[in-house]
N, CA, C and O atoms as a GROMACS GRO file, in nm:
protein
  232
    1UNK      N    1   3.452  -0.353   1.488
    1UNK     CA    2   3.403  -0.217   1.512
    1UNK      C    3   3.392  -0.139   1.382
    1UNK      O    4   3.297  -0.062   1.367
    2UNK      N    5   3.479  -0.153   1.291
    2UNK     CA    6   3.487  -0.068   1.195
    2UNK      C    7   3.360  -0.123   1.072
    2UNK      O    8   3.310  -0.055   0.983
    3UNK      N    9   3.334  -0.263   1.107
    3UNK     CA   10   3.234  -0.275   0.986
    3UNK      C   11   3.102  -0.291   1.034
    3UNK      O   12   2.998  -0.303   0.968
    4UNK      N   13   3.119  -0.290   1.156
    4UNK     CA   14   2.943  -0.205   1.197
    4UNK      C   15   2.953   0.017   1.206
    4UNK      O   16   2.864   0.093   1.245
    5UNK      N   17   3.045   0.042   1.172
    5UNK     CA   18   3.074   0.185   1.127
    5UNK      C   19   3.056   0.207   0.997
    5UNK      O   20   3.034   0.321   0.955
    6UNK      N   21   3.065   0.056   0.884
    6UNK     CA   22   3.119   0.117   0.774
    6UNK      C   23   2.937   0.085   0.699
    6UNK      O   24   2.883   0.123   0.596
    7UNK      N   25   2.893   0.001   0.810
    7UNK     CA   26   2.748  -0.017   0.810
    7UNK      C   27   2.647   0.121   0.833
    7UNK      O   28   2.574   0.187   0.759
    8UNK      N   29   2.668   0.124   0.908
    8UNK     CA   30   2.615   0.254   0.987
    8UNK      C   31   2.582   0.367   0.876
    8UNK      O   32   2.472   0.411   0.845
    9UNK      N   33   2.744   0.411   0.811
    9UNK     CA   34   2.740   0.507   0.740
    9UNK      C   35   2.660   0.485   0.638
    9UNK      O   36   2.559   0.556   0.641
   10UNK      N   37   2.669   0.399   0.533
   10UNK     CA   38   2.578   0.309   0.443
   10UNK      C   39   2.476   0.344   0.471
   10UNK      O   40   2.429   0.430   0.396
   11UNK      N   41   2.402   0.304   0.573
   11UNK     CA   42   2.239   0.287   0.600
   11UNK      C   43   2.192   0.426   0.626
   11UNK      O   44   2.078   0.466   0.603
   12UNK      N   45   2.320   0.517   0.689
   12UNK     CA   46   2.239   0.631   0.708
   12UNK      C   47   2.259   0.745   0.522
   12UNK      O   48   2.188   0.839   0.489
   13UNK      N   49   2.375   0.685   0.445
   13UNK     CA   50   2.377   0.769   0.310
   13UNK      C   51   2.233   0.702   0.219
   13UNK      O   52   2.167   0.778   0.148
   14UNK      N   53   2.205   0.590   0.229
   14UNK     CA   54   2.086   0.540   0.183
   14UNK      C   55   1.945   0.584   0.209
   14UNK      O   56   1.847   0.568   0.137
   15UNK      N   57   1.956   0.654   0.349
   15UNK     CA   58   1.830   0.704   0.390
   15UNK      C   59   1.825   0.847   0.348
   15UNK      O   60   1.711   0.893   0.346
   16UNK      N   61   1.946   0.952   0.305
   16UNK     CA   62   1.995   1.033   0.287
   16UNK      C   63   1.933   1.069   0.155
   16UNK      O   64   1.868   1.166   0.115
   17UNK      N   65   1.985   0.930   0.091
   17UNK     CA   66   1.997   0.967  -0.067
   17UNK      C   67   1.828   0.941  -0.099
   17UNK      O   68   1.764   1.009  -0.180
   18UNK      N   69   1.791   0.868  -0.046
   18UNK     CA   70   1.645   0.822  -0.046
   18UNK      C   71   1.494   0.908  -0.072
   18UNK      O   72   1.392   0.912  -0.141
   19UNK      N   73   1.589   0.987   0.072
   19UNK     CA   74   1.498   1.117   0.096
   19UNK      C   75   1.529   1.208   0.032
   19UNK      O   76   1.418   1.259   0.021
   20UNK      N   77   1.586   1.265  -0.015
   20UNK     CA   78   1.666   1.363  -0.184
   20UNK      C   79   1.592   1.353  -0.286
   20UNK      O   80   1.528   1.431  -0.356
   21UNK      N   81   1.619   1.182  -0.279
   21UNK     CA   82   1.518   1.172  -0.399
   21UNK      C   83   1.408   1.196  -0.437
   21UNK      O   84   1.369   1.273  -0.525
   22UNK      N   85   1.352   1.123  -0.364
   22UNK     CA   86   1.188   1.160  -0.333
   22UNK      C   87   1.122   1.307  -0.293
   22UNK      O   88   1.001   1.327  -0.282
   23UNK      N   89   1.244   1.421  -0.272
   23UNK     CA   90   1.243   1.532  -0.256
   23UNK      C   91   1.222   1.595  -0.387
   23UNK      O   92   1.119   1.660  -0.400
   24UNK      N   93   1.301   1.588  -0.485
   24UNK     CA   94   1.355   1.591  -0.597
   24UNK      C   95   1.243   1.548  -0.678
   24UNK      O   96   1.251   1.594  -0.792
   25UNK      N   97   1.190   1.511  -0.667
   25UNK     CA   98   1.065   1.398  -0.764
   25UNK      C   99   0.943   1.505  -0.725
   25UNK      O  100   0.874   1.569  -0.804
   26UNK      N  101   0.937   1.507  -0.573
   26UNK     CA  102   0.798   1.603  -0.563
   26UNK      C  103   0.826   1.718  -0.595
   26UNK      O  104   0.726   1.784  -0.621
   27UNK      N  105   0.944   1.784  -0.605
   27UNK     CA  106   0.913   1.918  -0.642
   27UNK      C  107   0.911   2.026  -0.724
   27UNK      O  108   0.919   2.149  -0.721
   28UNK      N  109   0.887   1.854  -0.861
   28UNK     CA  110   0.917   1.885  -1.009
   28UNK      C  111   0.983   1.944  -1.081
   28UNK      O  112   0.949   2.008  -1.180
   29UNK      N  113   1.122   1.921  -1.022
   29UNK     CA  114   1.246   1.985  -1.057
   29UNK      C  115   1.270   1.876  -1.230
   29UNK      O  116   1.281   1.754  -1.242
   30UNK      N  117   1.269   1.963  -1.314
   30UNK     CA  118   1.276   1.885  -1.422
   30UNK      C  119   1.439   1.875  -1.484
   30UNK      O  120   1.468   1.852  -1.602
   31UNK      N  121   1.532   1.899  -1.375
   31UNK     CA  122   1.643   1.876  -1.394
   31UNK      C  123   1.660   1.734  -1.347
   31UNK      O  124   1.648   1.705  -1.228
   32UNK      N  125   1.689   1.637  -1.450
   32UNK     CA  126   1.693   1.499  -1.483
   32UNK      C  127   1.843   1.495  -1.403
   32UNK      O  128   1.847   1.442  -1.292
   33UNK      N  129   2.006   1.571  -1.483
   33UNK     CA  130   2.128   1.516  -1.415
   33UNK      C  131   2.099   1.461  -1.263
   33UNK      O  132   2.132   1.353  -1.213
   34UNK      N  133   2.025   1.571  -1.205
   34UNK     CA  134   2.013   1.550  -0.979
   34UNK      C  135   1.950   1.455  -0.987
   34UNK      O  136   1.978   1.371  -0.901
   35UNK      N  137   1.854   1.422  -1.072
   35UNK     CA  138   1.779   1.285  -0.959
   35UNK      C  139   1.837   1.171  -1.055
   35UNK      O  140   1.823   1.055  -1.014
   36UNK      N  141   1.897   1.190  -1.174
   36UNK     CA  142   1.946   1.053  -1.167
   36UNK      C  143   2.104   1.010  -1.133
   36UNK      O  144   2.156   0.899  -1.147
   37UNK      N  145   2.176   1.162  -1.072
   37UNK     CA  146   2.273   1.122  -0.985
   37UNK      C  147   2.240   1.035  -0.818
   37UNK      O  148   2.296   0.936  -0.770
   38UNK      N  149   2.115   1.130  -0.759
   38UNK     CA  150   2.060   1.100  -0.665
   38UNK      C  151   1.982   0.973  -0.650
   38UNK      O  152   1.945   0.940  -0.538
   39UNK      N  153   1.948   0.880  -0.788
   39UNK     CA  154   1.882   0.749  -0.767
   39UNK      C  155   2.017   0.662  -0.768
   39UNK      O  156   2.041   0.571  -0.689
   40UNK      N  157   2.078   0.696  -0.844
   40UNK     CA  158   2.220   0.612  -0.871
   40UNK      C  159   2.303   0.580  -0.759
   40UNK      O  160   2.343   0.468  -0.728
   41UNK      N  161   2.331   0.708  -0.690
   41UNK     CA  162   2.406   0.706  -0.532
   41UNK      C  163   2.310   0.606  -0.394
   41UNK      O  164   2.359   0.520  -0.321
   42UNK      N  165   2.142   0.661  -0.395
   42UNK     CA  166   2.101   0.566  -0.356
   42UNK      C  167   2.122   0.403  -0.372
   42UNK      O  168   2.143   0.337  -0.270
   43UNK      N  169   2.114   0.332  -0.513
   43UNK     CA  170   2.061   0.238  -0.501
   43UNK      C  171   2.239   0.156  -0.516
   43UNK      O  172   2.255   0.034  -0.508
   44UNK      N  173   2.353   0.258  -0.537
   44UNK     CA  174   2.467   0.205  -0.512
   44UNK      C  175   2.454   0.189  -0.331
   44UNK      O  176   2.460   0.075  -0.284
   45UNK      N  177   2.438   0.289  -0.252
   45UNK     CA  178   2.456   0.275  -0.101
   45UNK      C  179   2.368   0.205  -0.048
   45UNK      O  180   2.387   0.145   0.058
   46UNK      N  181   2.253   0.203  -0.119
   46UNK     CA  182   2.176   0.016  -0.067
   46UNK      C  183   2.233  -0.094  -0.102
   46UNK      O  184   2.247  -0.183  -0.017
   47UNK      N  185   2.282  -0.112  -0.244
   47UNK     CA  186   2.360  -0.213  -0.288
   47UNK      C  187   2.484  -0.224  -0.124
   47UNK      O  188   2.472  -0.316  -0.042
   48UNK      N  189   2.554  -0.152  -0.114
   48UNK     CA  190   2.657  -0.179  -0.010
   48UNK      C  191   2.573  -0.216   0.090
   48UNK      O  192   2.554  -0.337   0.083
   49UNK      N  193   2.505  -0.158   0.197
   49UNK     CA  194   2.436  -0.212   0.271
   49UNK      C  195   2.406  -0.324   0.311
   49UNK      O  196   2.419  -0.383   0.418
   50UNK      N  197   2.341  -0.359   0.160
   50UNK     CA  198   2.304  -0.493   0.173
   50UNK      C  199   2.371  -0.586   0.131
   50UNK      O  200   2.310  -0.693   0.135
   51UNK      N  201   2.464  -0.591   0.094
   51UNK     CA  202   2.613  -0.671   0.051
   51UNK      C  203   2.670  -0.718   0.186
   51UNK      O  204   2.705  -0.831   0.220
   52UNK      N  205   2.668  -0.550   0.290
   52UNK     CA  206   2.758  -0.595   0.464
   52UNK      C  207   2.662  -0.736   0.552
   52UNK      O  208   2.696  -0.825   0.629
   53UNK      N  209   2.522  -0.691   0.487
   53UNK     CA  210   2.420  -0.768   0.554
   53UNK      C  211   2.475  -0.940   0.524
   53UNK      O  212   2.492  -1.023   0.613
   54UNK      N  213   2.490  -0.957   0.413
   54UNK     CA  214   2.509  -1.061   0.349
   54UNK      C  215   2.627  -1.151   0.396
   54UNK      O  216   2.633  -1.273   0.413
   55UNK      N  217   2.752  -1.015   0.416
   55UNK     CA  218   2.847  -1.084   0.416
   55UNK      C  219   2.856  -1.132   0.604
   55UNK      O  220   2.930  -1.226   0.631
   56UNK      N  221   2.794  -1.076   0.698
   56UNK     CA  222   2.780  -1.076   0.800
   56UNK      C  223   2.667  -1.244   0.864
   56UNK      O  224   2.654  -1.297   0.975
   57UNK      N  225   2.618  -1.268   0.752
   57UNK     CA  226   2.501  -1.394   0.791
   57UNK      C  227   2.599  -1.520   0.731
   57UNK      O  228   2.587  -1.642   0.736
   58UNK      N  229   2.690  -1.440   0.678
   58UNK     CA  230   2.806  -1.625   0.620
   58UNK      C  231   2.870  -1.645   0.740
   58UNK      O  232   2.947  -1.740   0.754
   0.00000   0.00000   0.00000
């Protein structure tokens, strides 16, 4: 139970961070720190994601 929760959360901070980003990008905020905190947090909470995926098909 807890690691389809710990999934869950993952997939939904990835879609989170995703959409931030791409927020962030269109609305030519030329403050660099936010979106490259905001790409970083993304592509760490996909990294997890897809790590649970991985470890779930062994």
């Amino acid at each position: 139970m807890k690691f389809n929760y710990i999934r869950a959360v993952c997939r939904m901070l990835t879609i989170i961070f995703g959409a931030f980003f791409v927020w962030v990008v269109a609305s030519n905020d030329s403050n660099l720190l936010i979106t490259s905190i905001t790409l970083i947090l993304f592509i760490v909470t996909a990294l997890i994601d897809t790590s649970y995926d991985e470890k779930k098909k062994r």
